[in-house]
C-alpha positions as CSV (number, residue, x, y, z in Angstrom):
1,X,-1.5,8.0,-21.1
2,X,-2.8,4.5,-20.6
3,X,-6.5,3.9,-21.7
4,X,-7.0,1.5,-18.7
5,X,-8.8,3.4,-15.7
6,X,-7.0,4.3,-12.4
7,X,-8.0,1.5,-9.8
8,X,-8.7,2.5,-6.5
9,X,-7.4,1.0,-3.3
10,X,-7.9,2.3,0.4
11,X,-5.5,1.7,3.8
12,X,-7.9,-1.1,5.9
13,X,-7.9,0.9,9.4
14,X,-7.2,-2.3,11.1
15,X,-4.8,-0.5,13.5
16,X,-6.3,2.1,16.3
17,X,-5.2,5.8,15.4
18,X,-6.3,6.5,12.3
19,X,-3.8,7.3,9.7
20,X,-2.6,10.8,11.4
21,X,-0.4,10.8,14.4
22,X,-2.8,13.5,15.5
23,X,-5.0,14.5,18.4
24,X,-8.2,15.6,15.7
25,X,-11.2,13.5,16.3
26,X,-11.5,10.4,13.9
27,X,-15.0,8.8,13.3
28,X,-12.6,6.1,12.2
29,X,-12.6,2.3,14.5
30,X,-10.0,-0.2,13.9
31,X,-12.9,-3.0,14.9
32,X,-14.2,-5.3,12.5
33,X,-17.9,-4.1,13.1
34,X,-16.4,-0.9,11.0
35,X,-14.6,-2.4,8.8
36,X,-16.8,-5.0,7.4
37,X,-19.4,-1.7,6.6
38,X,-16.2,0.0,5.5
39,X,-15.4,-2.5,3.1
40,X,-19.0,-3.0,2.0
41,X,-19.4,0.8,1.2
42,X,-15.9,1.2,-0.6
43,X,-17.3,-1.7,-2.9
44,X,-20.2,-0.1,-3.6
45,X,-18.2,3.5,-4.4
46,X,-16.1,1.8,-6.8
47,X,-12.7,0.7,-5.2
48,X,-10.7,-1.6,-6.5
49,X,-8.7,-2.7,-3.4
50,X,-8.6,-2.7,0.5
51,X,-4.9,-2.9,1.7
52,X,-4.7,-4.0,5.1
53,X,-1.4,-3.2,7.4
54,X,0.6,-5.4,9.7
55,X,1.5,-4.4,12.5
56,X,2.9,-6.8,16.2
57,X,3.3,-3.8,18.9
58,X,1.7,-0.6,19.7
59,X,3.6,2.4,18.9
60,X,2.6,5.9,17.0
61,X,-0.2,5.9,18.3
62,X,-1.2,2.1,17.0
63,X,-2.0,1.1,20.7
64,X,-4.3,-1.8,18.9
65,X,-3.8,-4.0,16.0
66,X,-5.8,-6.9,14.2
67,X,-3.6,-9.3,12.4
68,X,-3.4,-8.5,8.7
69,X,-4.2,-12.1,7.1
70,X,-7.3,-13.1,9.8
71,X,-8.4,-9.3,9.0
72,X,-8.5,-9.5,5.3
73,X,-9.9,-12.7,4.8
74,X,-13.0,-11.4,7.0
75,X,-13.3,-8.0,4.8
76,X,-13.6,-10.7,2.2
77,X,-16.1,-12.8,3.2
78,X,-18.4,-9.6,3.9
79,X,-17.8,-8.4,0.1
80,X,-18.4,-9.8,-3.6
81,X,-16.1,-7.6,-5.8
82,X,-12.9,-6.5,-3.4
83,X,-10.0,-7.6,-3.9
84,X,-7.8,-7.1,-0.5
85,X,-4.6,-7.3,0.1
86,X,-2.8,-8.8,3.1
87,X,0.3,-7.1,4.4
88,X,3.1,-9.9,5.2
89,X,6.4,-9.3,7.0
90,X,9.2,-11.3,6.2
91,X,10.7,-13.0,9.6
92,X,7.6,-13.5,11.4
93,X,6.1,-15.2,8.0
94,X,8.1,-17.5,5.9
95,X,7.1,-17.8,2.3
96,X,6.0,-22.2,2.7
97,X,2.9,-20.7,5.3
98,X,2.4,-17.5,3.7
99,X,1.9,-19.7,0.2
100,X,-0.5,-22.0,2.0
101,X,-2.6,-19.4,3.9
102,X,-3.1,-17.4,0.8
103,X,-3.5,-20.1,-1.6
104,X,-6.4,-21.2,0.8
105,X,-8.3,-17.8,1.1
106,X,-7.7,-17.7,-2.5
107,X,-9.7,-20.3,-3.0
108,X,-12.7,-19.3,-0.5
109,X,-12.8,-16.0,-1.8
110,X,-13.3,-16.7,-5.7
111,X,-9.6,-15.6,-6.6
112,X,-9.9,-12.4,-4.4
113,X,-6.8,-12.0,-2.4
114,X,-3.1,-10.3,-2.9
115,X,0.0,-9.6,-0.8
116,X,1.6,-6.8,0.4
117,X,5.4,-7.8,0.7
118,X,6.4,-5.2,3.7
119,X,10.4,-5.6,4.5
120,X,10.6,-3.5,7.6
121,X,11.2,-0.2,8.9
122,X,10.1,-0.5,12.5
123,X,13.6,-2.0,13.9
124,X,11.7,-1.9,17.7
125,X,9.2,-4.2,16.5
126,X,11.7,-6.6,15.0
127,X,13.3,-6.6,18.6
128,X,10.4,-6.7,20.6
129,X,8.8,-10.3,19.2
130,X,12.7,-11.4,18.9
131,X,13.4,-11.3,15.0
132,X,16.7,-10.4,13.6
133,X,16.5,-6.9,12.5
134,X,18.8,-6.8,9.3
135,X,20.8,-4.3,7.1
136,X,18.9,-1.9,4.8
137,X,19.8,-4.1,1.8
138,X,20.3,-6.9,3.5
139,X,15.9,-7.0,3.7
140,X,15.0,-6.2,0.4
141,X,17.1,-9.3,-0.6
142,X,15.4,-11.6,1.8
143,X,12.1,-9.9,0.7
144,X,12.8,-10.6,-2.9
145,X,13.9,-14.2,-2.1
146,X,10.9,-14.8,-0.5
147,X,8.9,-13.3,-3.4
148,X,10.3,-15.5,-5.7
149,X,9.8,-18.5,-3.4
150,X,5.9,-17.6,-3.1
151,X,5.9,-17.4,-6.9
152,X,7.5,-20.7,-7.6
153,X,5.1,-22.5,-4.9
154,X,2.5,-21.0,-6.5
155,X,3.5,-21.9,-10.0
156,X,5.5,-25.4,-10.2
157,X,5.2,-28.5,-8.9
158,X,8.1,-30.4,-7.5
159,X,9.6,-26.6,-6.5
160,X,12.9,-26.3,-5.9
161,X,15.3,-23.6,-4.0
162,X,18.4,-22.6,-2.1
163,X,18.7,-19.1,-1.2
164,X,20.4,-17.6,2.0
165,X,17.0,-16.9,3.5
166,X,15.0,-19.9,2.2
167,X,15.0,-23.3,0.7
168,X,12.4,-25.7,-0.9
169,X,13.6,-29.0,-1.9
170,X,10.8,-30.8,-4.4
171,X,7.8,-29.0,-3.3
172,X,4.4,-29.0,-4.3
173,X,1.1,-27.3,-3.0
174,X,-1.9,-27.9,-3.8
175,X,-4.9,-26.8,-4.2
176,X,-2.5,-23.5,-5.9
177,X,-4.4,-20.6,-5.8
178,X,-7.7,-19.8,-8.2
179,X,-5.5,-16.5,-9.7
180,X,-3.7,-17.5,-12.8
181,X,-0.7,-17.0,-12.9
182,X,-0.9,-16.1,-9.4
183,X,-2.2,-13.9,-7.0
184,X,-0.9,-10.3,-7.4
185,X,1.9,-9.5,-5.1
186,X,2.6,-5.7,-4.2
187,X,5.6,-4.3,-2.4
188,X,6.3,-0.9,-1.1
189,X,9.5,1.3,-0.6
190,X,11.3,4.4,-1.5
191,X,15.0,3.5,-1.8
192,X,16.9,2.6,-4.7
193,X,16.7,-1.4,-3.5
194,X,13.0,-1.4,-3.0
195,X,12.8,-0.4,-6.5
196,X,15.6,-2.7,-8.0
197,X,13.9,-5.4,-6.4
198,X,10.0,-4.6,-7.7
199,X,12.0,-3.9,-11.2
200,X,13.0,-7.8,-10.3
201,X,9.8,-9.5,-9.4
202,X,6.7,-7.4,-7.9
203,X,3.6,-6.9,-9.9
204,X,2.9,-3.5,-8.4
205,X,5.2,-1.2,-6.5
206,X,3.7,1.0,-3.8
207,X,5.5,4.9,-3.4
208,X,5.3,7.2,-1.0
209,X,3.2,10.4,-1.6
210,X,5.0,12.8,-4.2
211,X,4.5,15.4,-6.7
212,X,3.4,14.0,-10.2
213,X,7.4,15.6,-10.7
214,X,8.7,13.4,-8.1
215,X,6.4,10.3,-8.8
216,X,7.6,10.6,-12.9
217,X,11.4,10.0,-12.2
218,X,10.5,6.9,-9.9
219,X,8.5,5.2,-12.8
220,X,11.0,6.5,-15.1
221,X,13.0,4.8,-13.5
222,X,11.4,2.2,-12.7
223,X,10.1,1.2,-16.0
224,X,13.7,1.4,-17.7
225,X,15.3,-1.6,-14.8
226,X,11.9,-3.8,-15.1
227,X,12.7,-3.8,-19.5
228,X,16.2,-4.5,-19.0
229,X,15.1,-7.6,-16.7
230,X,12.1,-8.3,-19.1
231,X,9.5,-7.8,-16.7
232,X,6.3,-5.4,-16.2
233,X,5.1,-3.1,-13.2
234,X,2.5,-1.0,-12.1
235,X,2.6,1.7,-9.8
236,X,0.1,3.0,-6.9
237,X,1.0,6.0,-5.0
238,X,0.2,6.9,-1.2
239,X,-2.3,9.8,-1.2
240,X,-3.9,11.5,2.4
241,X,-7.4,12.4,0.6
242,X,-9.2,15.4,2.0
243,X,-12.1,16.1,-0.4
244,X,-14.6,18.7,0.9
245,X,-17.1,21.0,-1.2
246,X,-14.9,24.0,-1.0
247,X,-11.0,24.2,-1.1
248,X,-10.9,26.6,1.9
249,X,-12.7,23.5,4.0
250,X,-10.7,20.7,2.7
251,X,-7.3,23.3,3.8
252,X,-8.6,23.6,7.0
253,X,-9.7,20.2,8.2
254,X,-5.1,19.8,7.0
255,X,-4.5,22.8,8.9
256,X,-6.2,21.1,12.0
257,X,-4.7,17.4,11.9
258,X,-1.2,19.3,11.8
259,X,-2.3,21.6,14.7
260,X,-3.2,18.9,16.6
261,X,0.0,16.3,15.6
262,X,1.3,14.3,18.6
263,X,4.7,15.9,18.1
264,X,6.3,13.2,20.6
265,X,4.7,10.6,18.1
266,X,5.7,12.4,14.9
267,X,8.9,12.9,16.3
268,X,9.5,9.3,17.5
269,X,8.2,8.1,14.1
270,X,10.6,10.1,12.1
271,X,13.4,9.3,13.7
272,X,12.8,5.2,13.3
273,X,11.7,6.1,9.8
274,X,15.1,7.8,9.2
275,X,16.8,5.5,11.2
276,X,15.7,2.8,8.2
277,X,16.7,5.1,5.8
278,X,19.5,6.2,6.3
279,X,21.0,2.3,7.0
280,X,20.4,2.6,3.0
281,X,23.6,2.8,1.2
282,X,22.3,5.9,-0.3
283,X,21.4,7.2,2.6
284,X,17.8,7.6,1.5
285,X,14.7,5.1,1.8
286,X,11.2,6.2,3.2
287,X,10.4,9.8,4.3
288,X,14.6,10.9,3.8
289,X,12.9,14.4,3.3
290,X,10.1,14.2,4.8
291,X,9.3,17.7,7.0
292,X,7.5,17.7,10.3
293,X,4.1,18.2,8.4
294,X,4.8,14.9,6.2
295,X,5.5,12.5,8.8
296,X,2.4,13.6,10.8
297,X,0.7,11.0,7.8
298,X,2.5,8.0,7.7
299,X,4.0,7.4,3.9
300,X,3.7,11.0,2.9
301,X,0.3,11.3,2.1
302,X,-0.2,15.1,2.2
303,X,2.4,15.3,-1.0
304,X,0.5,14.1,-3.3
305,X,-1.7,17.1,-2.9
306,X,-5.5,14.9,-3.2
307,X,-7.0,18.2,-0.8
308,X,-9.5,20.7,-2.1
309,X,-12.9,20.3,-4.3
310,X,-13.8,17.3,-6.3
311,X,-13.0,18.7,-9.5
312,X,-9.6,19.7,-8.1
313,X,-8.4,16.3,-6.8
314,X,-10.1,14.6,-10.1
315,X,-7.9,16.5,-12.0
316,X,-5.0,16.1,-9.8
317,X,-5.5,12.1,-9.8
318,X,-5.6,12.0,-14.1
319,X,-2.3,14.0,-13.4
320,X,-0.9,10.7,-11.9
321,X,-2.1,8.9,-14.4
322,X,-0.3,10.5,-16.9
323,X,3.2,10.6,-15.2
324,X,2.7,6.7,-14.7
325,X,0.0,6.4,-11.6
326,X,-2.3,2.9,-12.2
327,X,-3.2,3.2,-8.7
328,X,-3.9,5.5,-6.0
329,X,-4.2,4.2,-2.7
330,X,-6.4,6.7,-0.4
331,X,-6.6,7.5,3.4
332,X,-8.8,9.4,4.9
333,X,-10.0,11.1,8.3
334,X,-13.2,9.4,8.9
335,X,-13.4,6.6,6.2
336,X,-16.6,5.5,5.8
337,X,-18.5,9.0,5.3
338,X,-15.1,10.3,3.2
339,X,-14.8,6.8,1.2
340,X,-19.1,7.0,0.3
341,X,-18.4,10.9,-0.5
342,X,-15.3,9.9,-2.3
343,X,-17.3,7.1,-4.7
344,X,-20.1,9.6,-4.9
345,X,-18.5,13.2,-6.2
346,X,-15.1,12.2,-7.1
347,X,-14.7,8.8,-8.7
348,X,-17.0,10.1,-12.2
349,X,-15.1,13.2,-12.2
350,X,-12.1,11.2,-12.7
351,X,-14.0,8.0,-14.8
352,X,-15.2,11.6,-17.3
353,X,-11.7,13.2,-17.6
354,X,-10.1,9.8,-18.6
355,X,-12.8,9.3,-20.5
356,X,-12.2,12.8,-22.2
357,X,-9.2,12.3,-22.6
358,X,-8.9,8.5,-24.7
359,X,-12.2,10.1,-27.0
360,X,-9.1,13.1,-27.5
361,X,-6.2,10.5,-28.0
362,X,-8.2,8.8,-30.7
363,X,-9.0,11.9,-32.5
């Protein structure tokens, strides 16, 4: 297990609904008000990262949305320490502007910005503000091209490069960003191409809530493509966090989000999320077994099982690590009392058990 401590990132609820397609009361706001005193207090409890979503129409209960790169950069200017991370979508970004916007809040923010590369799984959202909506595969590949355009203009000068999605002929940016060698670029997925691509040319690769089972043969085999192409990843994990003082609380505050699920929602959801999937040439992708339950959190959450007593979920979380985890990236039901509980009763649980556990490893 690696001596370096789990980071810590949380979902930015810059989109109305929470993150539960579910009728339960949220003290949750997608407003800035909120969020800026979200951000502040997650600082303060010790997390590493604020990930905010992108999303251009309502649907799943997402009835409003704040632009991802606006969002972030104003979650930065109200913390010191934060790094965030700015959900792009290929198609209504290209990689020239999202280069320059980042490269410029880089450099306000004292090196304290990343990306989150997001290819595409909503196909009516693509249609809706009139993009292409391309094959399965056919994204990852643009998304990788424009990963490896947003590393060269961040990189070279005089940049050059034809792809089929994109092409820079003798470019140069300046001022390049503060981060050396550049700001960290994250990317999500469950399919075989999402990893082939992060094994490619992603710093960090985003999965959907598993079992540390599950979550072991995705970094397995993860870890194996990104040696063959000489390159290094990390690995975050989606977790729905439900810590309460007693196990039997924590169970039933699940038992009520499910109770309460928008089935139409979940439903609708599921099928779009499958609909991505199964374009795969696997057939697989995003939520391919995914039960009623599981889709009522977007990405899986409940799987990874972060419900029940501090202790529990500390323990759980150093069981990540040691299957491969470097980051977990939490959602709760109301996030700024559950993100101040979180820092307060379950981050030195988990800072002692690593902590155990290197003093053990040396002896």
């Amino acid at each position: 297990m690696s001596h370096v401590p789990v980071k810590f990132a949380y979902w930015v609820p810059n989109v109305s609904g929470g993150l539960v397609v579910s009728t339960i009361e949220q003290r949750t706001h997608w407003g800035i008000d909120y969020n800026r005193k979200l951000a502040q207090l997650a600082e303060q409890a010790g997390f590493d990262y604020a990930l905010t979503q992108i999303r251009f129409t309502a649907g799943y209960g997402a009835e409003y949305q704040h632009e991802s790169v606006a969002f972030s950069h104003a979650l930065l200017a109200a913390t010191e320490r934060l790094k965030v991370i700015a959900a792009i979508l290929p198609g209504p970004w290209n990689p020239a502007l999202a280069a320059k916007q980042l490269a410029t809040i880089d450099q306000l923010t004292n090196g304290r910005v990343a990306i989150n590369l997001v290819s595409g799984w909503f196909k009516g959202e693509f249609h809706g503000i009139g993009e292409p909506w391309l094959d399965h595969d056919e994204r990852y590949r643009r998304s990788e091209e424009f990963i490896r355009a947003l590393k060269g203009i961040w990189t070279q000068d005089s940049f050059s490069f034809a792809g089929d999605f994109y092409r820079f002929r003798n470019y140069t940016l300046k001022p390049k960003p503060l981060q050396q060698p550049h700001p960290e670029i994250f990317q999500g997925g469950s399919s075989r191409a999402a990893r082939d691509m992060a094994a490619r040319v992603s710093d960090w690769y985003f999965t959907n809530g598993n079992t540390p089972e599950g979550i072991r043969a995705q970094v397995e085999d993860l870890r194996a493509k990104a040696a063959a192409n000489g390159h290094s990843i990390k690995v975050g994990v989606n977790a729905f966090v439900i810590a309460r003082d007693t196990e039997a609380e924590a169970r039933a505050v699940l038992d009520e989000i499910i109770a309460k699920a928008n089935p139409e929602a979940v439903q609708a959801f599921g099928h779009e999320a499958r609909n991505a999937g199964a374009a795969s040439p696997e057939g697989e992708g995003n939520w391919a077994k995914s039960s009623f339950e599981d889709l009522v959190q977007y990405n899986d959450g409940f799987k990874t099982n972060l419900i029940g007593t501090p202790e529990q979920i500390a323990e759980r979380i150093v069981a990540l690590k040691a299957v491969g985890v470097d980051l977990v990236l939490a959602g709760f039901l109301h996030f700024q009392e559950e993100v101040e509980y979180f820092g307060r009763r379950v981050l030195p649980l988990v800072r002692e058990l690593e902590a155990r556990a290197a003093a053990q490893a040396a002896a």
